[in-house]
C-alpha positions in Angstrom: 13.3 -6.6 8.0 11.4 -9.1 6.5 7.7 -8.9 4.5 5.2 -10.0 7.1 2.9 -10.6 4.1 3.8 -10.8 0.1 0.7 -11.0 -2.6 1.6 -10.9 -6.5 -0.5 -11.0 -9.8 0.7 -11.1 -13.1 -1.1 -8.3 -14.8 -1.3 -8.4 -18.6 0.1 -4.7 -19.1 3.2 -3.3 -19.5 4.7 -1.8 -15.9 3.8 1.6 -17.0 0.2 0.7 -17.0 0.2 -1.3 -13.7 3.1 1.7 -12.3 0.0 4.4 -13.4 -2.6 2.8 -10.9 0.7 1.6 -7.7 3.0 4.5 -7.9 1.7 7.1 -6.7 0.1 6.9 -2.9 -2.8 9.6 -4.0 -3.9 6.9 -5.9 -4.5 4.3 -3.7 -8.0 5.4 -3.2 -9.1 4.0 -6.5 -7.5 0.6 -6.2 -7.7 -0.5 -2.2 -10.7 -1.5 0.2 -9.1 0.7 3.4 -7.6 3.5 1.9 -10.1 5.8 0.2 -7.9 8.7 0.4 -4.6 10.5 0.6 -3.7 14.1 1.1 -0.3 15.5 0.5 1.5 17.2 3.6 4.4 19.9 4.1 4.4 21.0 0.7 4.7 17.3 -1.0 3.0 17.2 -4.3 3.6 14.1 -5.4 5.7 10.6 -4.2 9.6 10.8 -3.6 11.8 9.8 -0.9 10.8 12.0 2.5 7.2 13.0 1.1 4.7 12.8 3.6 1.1 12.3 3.4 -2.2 11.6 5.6 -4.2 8.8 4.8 -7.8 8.6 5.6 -8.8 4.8 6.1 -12.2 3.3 6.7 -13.0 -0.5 7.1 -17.0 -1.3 8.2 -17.3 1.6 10.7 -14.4 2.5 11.7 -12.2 5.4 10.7 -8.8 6.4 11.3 -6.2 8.5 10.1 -2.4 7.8 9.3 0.6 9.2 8.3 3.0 8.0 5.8 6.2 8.8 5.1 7.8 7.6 1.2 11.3 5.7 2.0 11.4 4.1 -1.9 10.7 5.9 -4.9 12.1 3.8 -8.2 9.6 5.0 -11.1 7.8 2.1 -12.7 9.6 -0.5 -10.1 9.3 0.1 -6.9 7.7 2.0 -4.0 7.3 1.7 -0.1 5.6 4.3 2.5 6.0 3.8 6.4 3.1 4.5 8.3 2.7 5.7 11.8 -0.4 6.3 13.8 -0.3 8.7 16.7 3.5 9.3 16.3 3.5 5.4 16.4 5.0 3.1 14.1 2.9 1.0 12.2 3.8 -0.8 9.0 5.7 -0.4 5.8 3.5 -1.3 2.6 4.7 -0.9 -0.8 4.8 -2.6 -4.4 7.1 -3.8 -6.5 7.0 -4.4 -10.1 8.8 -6.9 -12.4 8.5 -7.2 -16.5 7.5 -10.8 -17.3 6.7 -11.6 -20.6 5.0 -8.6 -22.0 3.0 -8.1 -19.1 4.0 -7.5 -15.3 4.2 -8.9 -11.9 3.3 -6.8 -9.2 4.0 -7.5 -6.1 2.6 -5.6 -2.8 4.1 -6.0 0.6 3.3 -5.0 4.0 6.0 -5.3 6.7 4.5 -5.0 10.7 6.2 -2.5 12.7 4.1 -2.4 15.4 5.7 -2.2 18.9 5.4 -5.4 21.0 2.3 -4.3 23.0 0.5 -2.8 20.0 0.8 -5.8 18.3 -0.7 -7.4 21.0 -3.4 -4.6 21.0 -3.7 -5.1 17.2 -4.1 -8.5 16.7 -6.6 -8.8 19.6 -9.4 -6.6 17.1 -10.3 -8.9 14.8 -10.0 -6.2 12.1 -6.6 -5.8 12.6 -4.7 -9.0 11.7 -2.7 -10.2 9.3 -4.9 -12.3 7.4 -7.0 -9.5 7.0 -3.8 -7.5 5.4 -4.0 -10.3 2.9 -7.2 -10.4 2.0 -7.3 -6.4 1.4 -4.2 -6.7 -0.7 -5.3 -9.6 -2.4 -8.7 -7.1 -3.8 -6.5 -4.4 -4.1 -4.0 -6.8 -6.5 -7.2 -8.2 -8.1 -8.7 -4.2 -9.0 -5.3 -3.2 -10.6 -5.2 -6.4 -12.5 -8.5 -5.4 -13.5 -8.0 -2.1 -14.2 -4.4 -2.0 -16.0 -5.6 -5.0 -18.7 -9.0 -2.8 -19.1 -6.5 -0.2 -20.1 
């Protein structure tokens, strides 16, 4: 399946840096605008492939819950959760990072795996469309850009 949406920054830091603040889902809090927090399920402590977690989301008003599940776990290059809402499948986000001239390129994706009709749902709420994916990864890209050449 393809990426529905792709948005990359070169980051003057070296991947660990930029890996520090991406690779770990309990950490998305500090770096995206709909995520403020993540809670570790079934005994997961920490990101590889099958952990689960519940992420508590918020955007204006609303608030919702998810569950994600890790499907790739590459330290320092690569990681991707699918998330399901109400035993529903929703998306697969995830980031990616390349060294590029002493610094890195991140790159974080979000792949729609909505079913027909709840994409049709979906998109109808003006919260819930693509272009607003973008813009929220395009912050969260622009706080761990921030944050990783802050150091």
């Amino acid at each position: 399946m393809a990426d529905d949406i792709v948005v990359t920054r070169t980051v003057d830091a070296p991947p660990e840096r930029v890996w520090d603040l991406v690779g770990d889902p309990a950490r998305i809090g500090a770096i995206s605008p709909e995520c403020h927090r993540v809670d570790w399920l079934g005994g997961a402590s920490g990101p590889a492939p099958g952990a689960r977690f519940k992420g508590h989301n918020r955007k204006g008003l609303m608030r919702w819950s998810t569950v994600g599940e890790v499907v790739e776990y590459e330290p320092q290059r690569a990681i991707s959760w699918d998330v399901s809402l109400l035993g529903q499948s929703v998306a697969r986000w995830g980031f990616r990072l390349t060294p590029q001239d002493g610094g890195t390129r991140v790159e974080q994706f979000w792949q729609d795996r909505r079913s027909p009709i709840a994409n049709v749902v979906g998109r109808a709420r003006a919260w819930d469309v693509p272009a607003a994916n973008r813009r929220g990864m395009e912050q969260t890209l622009d706080t761990v850009r921030r944050k990783a050449e802050q150091g």
